[in-house]
PASEMAR-567425 format. One record per residue: x, y, z of N, C-alpha, C in turn; residue in three letters. Coordinates in steps of 0.02 Angstrom, whole numbers, padded with zeros to 5 digits, always signed. Example, Ala and Ser with C-alpha at 12.3 -4.5 7.8 and 13.67 -1.06 7.14 Angstrom:
2
+00660-00284+00390+00615-00225+00390+00660-00165+00390ALA
+00642-00112+00354+00684-00053+00357+00645+00002+00394SER
end
This chain:
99
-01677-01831-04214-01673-01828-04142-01744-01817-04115UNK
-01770-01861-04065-01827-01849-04033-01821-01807-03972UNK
-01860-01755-03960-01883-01711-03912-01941-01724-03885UNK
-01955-01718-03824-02021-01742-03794-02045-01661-03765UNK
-02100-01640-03794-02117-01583-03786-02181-01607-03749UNK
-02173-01554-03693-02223-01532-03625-02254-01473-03633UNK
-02302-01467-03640-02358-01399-03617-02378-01367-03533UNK
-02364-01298-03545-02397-01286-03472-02452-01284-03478UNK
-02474-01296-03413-02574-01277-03419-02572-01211-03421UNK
-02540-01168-03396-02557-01077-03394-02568-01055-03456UNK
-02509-01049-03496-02499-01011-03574-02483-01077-03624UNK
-02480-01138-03638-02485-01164-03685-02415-01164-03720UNK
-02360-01139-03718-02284-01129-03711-02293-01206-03719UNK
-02237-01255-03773-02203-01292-03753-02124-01285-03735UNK
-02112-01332-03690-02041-01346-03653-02006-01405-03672UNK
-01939-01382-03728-01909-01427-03725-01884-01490-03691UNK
-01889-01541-03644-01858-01575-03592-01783-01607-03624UNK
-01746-01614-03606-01676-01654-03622-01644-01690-03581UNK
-01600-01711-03584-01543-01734-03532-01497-01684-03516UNK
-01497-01673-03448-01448-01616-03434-01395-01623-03454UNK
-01339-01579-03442-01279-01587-03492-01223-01604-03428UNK
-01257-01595-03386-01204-01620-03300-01213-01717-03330UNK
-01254-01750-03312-01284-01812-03333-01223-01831-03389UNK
-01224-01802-03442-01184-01837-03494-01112-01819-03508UNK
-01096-01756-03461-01016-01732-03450-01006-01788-03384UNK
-01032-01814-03343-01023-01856-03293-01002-01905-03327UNK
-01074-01956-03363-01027-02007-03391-00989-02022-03440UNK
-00978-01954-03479-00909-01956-03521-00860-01967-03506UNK
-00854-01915-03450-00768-01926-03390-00754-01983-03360UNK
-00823-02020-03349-00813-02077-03307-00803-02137-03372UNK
-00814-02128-03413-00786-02185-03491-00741-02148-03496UNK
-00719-02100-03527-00646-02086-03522-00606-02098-03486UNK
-00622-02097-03409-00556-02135-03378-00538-02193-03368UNK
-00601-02223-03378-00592-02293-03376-00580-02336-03439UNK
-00592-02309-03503-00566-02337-03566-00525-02290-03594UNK
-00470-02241-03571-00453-02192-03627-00425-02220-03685UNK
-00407-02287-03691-00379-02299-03768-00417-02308-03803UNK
-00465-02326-03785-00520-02363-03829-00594-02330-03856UNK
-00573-02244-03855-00607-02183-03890-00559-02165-03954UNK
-00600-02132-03988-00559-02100-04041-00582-02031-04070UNK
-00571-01990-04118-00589-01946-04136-00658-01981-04201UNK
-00683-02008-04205-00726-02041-04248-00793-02023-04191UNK
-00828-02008-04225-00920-02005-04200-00930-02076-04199UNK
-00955-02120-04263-00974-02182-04252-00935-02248-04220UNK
-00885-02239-04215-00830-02283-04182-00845-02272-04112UNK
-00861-02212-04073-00854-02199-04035-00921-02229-03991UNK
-00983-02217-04039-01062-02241-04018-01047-02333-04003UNK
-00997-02353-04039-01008-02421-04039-00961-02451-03983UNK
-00922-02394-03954-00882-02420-03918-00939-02392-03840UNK
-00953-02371-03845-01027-02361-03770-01074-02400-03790UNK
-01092-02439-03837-01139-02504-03845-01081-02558-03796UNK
-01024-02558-03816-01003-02624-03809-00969-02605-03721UNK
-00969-02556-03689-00946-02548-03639-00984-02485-03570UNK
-01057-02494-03608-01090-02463-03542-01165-02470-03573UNK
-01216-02463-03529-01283-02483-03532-01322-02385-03530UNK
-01341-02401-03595-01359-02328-03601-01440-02339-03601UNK
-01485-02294-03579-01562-02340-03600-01567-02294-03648UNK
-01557-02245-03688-01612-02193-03750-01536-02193-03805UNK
-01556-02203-03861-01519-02191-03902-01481-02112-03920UNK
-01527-02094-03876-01517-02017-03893-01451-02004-03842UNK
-01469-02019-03781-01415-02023-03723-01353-02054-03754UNK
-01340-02088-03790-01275-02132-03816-01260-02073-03858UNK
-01297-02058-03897-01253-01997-03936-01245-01926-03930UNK
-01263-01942-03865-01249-01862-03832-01165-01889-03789UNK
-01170-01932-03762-01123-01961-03739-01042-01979-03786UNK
-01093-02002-03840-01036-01996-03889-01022-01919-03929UNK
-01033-01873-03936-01024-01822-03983-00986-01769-03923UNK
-01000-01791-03851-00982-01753-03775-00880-01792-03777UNK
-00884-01848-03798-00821-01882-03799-00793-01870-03848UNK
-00820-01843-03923-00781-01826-03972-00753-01767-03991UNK
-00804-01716-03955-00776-01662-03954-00735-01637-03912UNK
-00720-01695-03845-00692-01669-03802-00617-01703-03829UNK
-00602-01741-03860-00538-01792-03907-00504-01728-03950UNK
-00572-01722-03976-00556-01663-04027-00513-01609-04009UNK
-00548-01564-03949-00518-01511-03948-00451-01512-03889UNK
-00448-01589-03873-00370-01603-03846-00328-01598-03880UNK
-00321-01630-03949-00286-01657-03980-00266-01585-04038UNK
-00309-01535-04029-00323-01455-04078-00260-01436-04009UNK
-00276-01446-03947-00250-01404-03906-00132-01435-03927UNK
-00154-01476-03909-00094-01529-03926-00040-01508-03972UNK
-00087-01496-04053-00052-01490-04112-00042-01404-04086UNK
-00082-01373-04066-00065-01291-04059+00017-01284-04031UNK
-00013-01332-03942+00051-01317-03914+00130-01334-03949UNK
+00118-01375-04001+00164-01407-04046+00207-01377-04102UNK
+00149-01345-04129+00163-01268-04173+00211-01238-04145UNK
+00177-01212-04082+00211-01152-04025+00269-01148-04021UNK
+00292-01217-04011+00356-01228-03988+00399-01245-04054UNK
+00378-01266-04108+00416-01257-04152+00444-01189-04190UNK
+00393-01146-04179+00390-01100-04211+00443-01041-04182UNK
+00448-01064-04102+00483-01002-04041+00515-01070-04006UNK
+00573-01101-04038+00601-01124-04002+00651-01131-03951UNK
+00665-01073-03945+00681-01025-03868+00631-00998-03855UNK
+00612-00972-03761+00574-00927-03755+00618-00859-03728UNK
+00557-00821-03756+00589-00735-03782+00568-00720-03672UNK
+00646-00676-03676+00631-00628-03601+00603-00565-03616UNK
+00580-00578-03561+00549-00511-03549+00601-00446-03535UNK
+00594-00415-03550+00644-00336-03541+00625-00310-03465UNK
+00639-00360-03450+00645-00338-03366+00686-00236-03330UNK
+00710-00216-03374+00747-00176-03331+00727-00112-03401UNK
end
């Protein structure tokens, strides 16, 4: 991964620079809604599917873009199987002892 490191003139400190993380949660959501079938839980499947369906200029940006879409697949699909468990596990829900 390339970092482009900046110096201050004061103290000589370098500063990381990046892509903000607003920038690449923006256009994740905005490829996710507009292709949701066509993501997957795969890292590299996923890079090739933002080659073939949006104009990224830094390679780095595509896989921030992609690893922002996989983890977000990911921890749907974690959330999914949980709620799935849940309900198998307590398939009535328990009352509360109201009185």
């Amino acid at each position: 991964m390339v970092k482009l490191y900046y110096y201050s003139e004061r103290d000589k400190i370098p500063f990381i620079f990046s892509y903000p993380v607003d920038r690449v949660k923006k256009m994740a959501n905005e490829l996710l809604e507009r292709y949701p079938d066509k993501f997957s839980s795969d890292f590299n499947e996923n890079k090739e599917t933002i080659k073939n369906f949006a104009i990224v200029r830094s390679k780095e940006l595509r896989n921030r873009i992609a690893g922002y879409i996989t983890s977000n697949i990911n921890r749907n699909l974690a959330q999914q199987n949980a709620s799935l468990s849940y309900s198998e596990d307590n398939p009535e829900p328990r009352e509360e002892m109201a009185q």
